[in-house]
C-alpha positions as CSV (number, residue, x, y, z in Angstrom):
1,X,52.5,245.8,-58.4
2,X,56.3,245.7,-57.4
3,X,55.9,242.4,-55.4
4,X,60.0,242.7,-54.9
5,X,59.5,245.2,-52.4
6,X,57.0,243.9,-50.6
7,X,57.6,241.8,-46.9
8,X,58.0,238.1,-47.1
9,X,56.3,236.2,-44.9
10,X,56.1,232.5,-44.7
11,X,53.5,230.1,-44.4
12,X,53.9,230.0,-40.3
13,X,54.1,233.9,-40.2
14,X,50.6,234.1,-42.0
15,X,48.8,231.5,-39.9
16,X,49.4,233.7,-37.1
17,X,47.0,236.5,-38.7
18,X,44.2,234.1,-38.8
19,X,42.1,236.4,-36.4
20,X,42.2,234.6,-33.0
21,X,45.9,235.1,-32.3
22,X,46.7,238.5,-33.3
23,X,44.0,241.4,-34.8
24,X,45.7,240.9,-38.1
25,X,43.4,238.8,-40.6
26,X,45.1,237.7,-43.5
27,X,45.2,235.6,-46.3
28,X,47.4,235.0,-49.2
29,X,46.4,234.1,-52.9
30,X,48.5,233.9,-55.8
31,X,51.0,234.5,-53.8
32,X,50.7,237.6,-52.3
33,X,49.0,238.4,-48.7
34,X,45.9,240.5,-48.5
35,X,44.8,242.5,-44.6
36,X,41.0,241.1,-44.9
37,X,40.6,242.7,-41.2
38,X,38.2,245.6,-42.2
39,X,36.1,243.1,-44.0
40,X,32.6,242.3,-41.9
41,X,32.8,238.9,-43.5
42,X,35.8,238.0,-42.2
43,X,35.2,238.1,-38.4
44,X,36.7,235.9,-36.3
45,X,39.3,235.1,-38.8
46,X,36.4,233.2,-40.8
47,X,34.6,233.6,-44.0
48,X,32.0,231.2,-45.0
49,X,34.0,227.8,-45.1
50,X,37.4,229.2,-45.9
51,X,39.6,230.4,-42.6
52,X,41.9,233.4,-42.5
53,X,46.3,233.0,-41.9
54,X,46.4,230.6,-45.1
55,X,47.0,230.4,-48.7
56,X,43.3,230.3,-50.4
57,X,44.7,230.3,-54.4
58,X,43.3,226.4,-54.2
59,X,40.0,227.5,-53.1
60,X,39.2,230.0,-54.9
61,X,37.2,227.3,-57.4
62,X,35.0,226.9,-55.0
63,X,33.8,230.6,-53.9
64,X,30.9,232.0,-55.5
65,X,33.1,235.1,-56.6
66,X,36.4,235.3,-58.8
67,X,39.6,236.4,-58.0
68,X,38.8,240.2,-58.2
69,X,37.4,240.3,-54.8
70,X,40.9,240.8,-53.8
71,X,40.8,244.2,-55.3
72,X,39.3,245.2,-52.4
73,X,41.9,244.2,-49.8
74,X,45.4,246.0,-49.4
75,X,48.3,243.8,-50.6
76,X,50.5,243.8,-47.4
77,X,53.6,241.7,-48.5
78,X,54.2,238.2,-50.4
79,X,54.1,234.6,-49.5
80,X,57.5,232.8,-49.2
């Protein structure tokens, strides 16, 4: 993926697509930002004990999955 032509968004930007204050859910990891809003596990901006509008490359350790799970999601622009 040609991350140079994505959108930037910063770190304020993305917490704003955490599900309650706009419909956009997003999240970033590895530093690009994934729309997670068609997802049925991330209602509400909430999946398990991660939340939506933040950078999850930290928690990933945690979840029961790996990184491909993003796969699913479109890539909608990168994390400044």
């Amino acid at each position: 993926m040609e991350t140079n032509l994505l959108k930037g968004y910063t770190r304020s930007q993305l917490a704003l697509r955490n599900g309650n204050d706009r419909e956009e859910i997003w999240c970033a990891y590895q530093g690009l930002i994934y729309d997670v809003s068609a997802s049925r596990l991330w209602r509400n901006g909430k999946h398990y004990e991660h939340w939506a509008g933040q950078d999850l490359t930290d928690e990933l350790v945690d979840a029961p999955h790996n990184a491909l799970v993003f796969d699913r999601f479109k890539v909608i622009g990168k994390l400044l």
